[in-house]
C-alpha beads as a LAMMPS data file, in Angstrom:
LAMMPS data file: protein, C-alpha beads

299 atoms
298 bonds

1 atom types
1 bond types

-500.0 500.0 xlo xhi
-500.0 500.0 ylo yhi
-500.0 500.0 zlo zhi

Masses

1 110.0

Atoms # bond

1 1 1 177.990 333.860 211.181
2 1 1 178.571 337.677 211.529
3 1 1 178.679 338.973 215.339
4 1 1 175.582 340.916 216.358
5 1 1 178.322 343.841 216.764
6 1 1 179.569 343.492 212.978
7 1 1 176.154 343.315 211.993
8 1 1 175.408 346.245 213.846
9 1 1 178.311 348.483 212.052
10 1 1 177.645 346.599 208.342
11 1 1 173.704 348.272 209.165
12 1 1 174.665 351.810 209.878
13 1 1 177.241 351.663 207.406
14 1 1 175.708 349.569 204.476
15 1 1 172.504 352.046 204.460
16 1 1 174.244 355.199 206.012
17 1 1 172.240 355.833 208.819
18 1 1 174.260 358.281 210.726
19 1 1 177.787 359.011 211.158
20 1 1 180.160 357.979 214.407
21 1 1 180.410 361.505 215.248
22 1 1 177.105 363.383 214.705
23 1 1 175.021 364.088 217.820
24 1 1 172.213 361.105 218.490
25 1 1 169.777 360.618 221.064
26 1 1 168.724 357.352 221.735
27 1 1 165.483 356.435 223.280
28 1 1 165.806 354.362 226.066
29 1 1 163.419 352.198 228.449
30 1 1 165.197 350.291 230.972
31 1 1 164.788 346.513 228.977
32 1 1 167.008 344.278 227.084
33 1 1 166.606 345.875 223.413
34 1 1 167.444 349.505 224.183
35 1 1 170.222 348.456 226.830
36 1 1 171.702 346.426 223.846
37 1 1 171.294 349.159 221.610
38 1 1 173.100 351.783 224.382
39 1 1 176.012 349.284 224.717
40 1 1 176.766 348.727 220.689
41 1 1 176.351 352.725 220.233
42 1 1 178.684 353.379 222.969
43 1 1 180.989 351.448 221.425
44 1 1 180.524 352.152 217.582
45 1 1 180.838 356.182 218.410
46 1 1 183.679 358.333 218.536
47 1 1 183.958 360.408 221.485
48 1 1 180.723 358.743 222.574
49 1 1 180.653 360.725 225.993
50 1 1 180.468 363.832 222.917
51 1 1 178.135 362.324 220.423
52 1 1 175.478 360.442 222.470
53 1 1 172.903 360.904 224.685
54 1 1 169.898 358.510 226.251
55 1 1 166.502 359.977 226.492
56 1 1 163.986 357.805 228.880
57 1 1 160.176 358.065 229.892
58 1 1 159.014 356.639 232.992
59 1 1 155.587 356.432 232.566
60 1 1 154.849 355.577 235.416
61 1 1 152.608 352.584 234.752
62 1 1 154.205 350.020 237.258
63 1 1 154.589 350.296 240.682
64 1 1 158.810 349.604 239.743
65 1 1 159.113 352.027 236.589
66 1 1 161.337 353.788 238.561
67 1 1 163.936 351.604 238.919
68 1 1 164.451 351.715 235.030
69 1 1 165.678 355.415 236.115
70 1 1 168.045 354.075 238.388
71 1 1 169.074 351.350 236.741
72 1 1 170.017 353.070 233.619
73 1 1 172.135 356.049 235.407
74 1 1 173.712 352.906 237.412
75 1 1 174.830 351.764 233.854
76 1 1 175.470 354.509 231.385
77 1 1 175.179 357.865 233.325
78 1 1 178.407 356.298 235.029
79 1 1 179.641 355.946 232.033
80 1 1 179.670 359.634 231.652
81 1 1 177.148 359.934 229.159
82 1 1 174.540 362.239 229.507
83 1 1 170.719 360.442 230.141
84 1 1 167.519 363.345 229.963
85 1 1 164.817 361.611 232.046
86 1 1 161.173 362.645 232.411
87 1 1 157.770 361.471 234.016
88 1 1 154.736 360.802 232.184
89 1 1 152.277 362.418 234.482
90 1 1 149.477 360.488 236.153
91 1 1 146.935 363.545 236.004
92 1 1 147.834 363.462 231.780
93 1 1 147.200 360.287 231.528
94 1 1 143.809 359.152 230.020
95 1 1 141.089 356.338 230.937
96 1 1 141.006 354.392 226.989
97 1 1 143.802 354.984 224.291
98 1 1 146.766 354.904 226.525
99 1 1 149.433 353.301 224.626
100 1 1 149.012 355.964 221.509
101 1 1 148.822 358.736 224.214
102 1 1 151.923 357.526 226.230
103 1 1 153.655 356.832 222.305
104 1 1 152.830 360.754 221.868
105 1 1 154.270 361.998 224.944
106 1 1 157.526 359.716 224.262
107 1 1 157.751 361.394 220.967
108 1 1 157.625 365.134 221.847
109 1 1 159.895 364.594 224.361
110 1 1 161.990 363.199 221.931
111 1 1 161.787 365.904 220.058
112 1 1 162.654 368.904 223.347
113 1 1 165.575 367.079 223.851
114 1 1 166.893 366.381 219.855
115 1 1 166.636 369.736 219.807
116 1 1 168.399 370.530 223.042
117 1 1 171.012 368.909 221.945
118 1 1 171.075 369.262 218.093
119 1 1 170.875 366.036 217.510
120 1 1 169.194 365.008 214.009
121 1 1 168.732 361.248 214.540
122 1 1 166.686 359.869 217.203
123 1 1 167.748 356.214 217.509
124 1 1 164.975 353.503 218.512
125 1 1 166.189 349.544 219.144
126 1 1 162.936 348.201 217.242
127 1 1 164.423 344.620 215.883
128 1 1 163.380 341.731 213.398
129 1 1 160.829 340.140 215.841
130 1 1 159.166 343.417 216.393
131 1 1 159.254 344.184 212.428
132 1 1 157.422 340.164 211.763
133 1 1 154.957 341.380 214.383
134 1 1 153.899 344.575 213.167
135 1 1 153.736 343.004 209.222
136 1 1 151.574 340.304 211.019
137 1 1 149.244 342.556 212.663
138 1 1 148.726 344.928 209.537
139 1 1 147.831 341.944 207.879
140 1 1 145.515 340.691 210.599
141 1 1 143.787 344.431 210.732
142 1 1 143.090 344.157 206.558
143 1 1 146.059 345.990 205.250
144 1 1 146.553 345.698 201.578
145 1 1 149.480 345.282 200.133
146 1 1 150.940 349.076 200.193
147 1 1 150.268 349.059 203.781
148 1 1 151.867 345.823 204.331
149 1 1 155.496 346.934 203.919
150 1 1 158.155 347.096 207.149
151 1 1 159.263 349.448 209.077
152 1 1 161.824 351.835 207.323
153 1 1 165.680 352.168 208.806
154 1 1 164.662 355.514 208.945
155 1 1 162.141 357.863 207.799
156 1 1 161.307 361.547 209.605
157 1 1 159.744 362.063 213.037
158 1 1 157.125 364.118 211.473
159 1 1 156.210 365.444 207.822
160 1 1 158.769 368.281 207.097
161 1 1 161.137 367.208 210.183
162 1 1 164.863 368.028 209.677
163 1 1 165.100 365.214 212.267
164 1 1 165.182 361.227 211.428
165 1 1 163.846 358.056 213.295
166 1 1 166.575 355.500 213.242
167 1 1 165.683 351.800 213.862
168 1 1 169.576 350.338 213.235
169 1 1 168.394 346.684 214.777
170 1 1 165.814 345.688 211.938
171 1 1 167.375 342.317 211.171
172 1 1 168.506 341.397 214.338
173 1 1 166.706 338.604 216.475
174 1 1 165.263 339.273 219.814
175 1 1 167.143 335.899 220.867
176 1 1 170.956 337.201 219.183
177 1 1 169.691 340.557 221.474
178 1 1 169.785 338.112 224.520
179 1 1 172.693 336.495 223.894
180 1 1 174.460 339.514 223.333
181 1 1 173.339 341.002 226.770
182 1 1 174.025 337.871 228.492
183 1 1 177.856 337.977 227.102
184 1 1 178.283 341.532 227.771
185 1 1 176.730 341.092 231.126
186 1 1 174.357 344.063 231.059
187 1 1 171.586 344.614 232.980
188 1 1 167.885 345.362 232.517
189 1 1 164.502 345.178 233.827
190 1 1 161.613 343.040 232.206
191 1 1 158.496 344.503 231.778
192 1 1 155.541 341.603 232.768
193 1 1 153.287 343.143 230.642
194 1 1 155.034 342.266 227.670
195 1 1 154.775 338.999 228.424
196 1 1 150.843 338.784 229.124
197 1 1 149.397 337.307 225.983
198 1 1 145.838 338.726 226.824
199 1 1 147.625 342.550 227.617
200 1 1 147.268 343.368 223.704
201 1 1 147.041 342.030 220.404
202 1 1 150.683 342.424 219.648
203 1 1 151.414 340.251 222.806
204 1 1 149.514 337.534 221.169
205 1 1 151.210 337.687 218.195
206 1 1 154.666 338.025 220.223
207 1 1 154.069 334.842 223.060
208 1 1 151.660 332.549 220.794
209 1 1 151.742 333.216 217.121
210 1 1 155.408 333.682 216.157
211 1 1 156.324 330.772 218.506
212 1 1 153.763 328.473 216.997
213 1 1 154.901 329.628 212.864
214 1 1 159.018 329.152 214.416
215 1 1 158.242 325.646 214.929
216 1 1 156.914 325.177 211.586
217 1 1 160.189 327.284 210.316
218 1 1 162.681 328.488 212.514
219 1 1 163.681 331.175 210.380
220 1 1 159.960 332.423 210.607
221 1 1 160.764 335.671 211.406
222 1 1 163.800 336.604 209.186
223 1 1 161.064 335.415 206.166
224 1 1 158.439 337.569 207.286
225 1 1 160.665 340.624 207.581
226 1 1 162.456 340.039 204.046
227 1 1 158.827 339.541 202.826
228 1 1 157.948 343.117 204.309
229 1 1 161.232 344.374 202.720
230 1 1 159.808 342.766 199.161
231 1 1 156.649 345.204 199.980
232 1 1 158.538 348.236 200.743
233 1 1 160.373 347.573 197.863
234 1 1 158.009 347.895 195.482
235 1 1 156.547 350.475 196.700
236 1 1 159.824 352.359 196.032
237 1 1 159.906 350.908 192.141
238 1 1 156.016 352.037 192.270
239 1 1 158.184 356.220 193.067
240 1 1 160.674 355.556 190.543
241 1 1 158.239 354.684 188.116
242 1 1 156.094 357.391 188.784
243 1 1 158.959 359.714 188.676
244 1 1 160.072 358.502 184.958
245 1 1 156.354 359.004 183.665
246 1 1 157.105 362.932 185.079
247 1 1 160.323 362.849 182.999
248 1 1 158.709 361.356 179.314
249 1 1 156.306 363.795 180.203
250 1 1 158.015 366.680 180.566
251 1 1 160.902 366.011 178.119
252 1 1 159.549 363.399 175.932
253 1 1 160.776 359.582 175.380
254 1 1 164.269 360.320 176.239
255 1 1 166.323 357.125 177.537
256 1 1 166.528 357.231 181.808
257 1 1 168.256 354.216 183.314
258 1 1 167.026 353.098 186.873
259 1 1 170.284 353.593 187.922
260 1 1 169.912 357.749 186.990
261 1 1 166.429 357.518 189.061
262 1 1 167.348 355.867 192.259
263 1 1 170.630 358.507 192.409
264 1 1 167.916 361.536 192.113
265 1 1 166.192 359.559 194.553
266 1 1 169.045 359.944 197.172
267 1 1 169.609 363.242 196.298
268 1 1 166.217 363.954 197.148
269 1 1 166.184 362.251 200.466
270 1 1 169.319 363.933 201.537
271 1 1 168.477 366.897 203.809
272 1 1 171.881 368.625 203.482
273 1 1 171.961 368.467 200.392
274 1 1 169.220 371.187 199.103
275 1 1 170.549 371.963 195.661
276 1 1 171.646 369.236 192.892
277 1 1 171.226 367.897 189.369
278 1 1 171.484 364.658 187.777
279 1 1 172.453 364.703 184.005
280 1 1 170.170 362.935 181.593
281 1 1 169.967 361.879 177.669
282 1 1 169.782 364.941 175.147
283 1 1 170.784 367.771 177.400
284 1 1 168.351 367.049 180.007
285 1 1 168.854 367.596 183.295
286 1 1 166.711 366.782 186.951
287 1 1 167.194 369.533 189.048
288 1 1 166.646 369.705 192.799
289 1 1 166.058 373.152 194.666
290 1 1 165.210 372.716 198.126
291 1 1 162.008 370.798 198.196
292 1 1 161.064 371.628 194.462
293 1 1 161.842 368.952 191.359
294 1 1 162.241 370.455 187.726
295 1 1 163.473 369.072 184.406
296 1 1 165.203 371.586 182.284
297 1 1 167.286 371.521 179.492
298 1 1 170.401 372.964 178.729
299 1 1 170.935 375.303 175.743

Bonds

1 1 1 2
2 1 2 3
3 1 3 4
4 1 4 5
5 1 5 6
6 1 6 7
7 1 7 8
8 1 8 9
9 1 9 10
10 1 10 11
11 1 11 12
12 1 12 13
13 1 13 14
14 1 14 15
15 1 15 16
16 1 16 17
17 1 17 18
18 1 18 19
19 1 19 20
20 1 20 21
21 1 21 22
22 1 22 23
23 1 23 24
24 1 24 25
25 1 25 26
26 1 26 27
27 1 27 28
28 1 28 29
29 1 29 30
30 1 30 31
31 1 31 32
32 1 32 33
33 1 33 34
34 1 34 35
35 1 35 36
36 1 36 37
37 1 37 38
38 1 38 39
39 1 39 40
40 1 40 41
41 1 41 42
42 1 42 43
43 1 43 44
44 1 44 45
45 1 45 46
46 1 46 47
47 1 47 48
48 1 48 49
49 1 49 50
50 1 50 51
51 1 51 52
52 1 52 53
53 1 53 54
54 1 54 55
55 1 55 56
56 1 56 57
57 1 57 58
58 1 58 59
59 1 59 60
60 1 60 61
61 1 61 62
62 1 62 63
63 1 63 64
64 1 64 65
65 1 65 66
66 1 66 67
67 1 67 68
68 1 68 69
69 1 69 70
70 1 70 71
71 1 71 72
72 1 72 73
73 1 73 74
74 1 74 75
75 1 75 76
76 1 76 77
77 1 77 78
78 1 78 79
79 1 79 80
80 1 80 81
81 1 81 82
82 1 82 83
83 1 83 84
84 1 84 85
85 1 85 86
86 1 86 87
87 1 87 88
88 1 88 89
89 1 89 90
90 1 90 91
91 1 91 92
92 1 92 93
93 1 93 94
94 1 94 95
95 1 95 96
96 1 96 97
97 1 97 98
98 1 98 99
99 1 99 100
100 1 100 101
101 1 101 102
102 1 102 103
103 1 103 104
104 1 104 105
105 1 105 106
106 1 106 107
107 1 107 108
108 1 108 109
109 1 109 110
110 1 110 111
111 1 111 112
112 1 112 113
113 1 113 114
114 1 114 115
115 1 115 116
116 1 116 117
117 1 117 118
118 1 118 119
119 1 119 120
120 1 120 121
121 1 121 122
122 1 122 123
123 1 123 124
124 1 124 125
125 1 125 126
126 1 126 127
127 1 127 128
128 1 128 129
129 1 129 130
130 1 130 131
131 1 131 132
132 1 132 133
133 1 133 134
134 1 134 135
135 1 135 136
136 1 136 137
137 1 137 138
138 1 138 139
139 1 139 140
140 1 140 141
141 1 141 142
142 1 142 143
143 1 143 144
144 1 144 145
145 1 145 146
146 1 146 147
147 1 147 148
148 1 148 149
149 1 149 150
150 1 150 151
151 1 151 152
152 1 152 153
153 1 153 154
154 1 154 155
155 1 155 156
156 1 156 157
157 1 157 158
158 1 158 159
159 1 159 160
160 1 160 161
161 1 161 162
162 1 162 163
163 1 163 164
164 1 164 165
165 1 165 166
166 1 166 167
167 1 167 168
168 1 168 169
169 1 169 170
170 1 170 171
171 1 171 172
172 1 172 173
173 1 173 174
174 1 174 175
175 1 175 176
176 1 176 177
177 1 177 178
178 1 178 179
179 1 179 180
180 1 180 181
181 1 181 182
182 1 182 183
183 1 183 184
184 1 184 185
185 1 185 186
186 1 186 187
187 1 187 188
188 1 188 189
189 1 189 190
190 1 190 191
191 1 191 192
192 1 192 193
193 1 193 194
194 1 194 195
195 1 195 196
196 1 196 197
197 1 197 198
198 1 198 199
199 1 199 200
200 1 200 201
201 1 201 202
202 1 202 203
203 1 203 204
204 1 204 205
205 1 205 206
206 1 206 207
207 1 207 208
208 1 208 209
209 1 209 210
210 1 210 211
211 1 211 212
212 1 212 213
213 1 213 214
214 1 214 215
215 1 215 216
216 1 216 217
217 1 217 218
218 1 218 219
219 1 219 220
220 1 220 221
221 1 221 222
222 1 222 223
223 1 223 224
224 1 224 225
225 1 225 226
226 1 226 227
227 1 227 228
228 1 228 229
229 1 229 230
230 1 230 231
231 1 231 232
232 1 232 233
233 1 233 234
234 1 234 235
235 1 235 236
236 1 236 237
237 1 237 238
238 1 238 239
239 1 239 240
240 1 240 241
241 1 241 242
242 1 242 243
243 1 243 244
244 1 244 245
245 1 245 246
246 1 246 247
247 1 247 248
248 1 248 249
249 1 249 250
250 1 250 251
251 1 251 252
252 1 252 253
253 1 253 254
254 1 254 255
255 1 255 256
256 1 256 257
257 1 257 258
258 1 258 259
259 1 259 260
260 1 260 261
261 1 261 262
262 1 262 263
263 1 263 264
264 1 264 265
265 1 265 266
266 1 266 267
267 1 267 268
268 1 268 269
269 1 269 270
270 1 270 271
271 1 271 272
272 1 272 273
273 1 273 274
274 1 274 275
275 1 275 276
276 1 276 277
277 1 277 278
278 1 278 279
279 1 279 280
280 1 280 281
281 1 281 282
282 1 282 283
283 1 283 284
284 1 284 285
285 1 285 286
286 1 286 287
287 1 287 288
288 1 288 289
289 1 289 290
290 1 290 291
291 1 291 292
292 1 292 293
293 1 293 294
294 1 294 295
295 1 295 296
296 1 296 297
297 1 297 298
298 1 298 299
């Protein structure tokens, strides 16, 4: 069985996330999944006192949220890396439709301090358990089956953003995240209301539904997430085929192997990359130009 650290690396490296020595901001709250996830990048970057940097939002929600603040300076900040810490104000805050508005504010600040900092990845500690609840909750709501996919490794903070939303823990277990923070002997702070089943509908799912399916299969939560994965991947064949009806289209019946489609694919999806081709059958050729896709072919 791989260590949650080797794991960690095999993520980040297996599906490129980010590299060891770009600037990332990680968002940080104070509890056991974002502590975790401070600990493994301060160890997995080079130069990390360089590279990364801790953003946190005390929203000021519980009479202790501002212990988090101490509490995290206590552990990194002494570290020497730099933490960007900011208040959610209580006049801001509205009566219904808190957690969206308090998800907002987390984001834009996010986003001041990415760019502060130059930083192009914005690194969350969302994990396996969270991804089987979300999948269970879409479901739950009436999702269909497009809908029903997981959470992406990363995808961009906003349509058009030069800046990415990381999630590097996606098929780690809350409970490997605990035993990892137990042997490391970090500290955080719990947050009761995560545990209040009657708080929100994903606290249900977290204290009485994915406890009850674990005990009819312990690996309930790594099958829900691969099953997510299954979704996401189709919708991804569902691109590529689209993308090969464009071609035949456009060039005729030439011959495109999937392998030719998924490399256009990444070229696409790499932002520093604006310019590119990828050579096709009878002097075809896709060509990438900033954000525009043409066939052409070659005389």
């Amino acid at each position: 069985m791989k260590s949650l650290y080797r794991q960690f690396q095999l993520n980040i490296q297996g599906k490129k996330l980010f590299s060891s020595d770009e600037n990332i901001l990680l968002a940080i709250s104070g509890g056991v999944d974002s502590t975790v996830l401070a600990d493994l990048l301060y160890r997995y970057e080079k130069g990390a006192t360089k590279h990364l940097f801790l953003a946190h939002v005390d929203h000021q929600l519980r009479p202790d949220s501002a212990e988090e603040t101490k509490l995290i300076d206590r552990q990194f900040a002494s570290l020497g890396l730099q933490v960007f810490h900011t208040k959610w104000p209580l006049a801001d805050q509205p009566v219904s439709g808190i957690e969206n508005a308090a998800r907002q504010f987390r984001y834009d600040f996010y986003q001041q301090v990415a760019d502060k900092i130059a930083a192009k990845k914005i690194i969350l500690a969302q994990h396996a358990n969270d991804q089987a609840e979300t999948v269970l909750l879409k479901i739950i709501r009436g999702g269909d089956w497009e809908t029903v996919s997981s959470m992406a490794w990363s995808r961009p903070l906003a349509q058009d953003s030069a800046i990415q939303i990381i999630r590097p823990l996606l098929n780690i277990k809350k409970t490997d995240i605990y035993d990892y923070a137990r042997a490391r002997k970090l500290h955080w702070i719990e947050d009761p209301t995560n545990q209040d089943p009657d708080y929100t509908s994903r606290n249900q799912i977290r204290q009485i539904v994915l406890p009850a399916l674990e005990k009819i299969n312990p690996r309930a939560v790594e099958n829900i997430s691969a099953f997510a994965d299954q979704m996401r991947d189709l919708q991804d064949d569902q691109l590529l085929e689209m993308l090969k009806i464009w071609i035949h289209r456009s060039a005729g019946l030439i011959p495109i192997k999937r392998s030719q489609l998924k490399e256009f694919e990444l070229l696409l999806d790499n932002e520093k990359q604006a310019h590119g081709r990828i050579n096709l059958a009878n002097g075809f050729s896709l060509i990438k130009e900033k954000k525009e896709i043409k066939i052409i072919k070659e005389r």
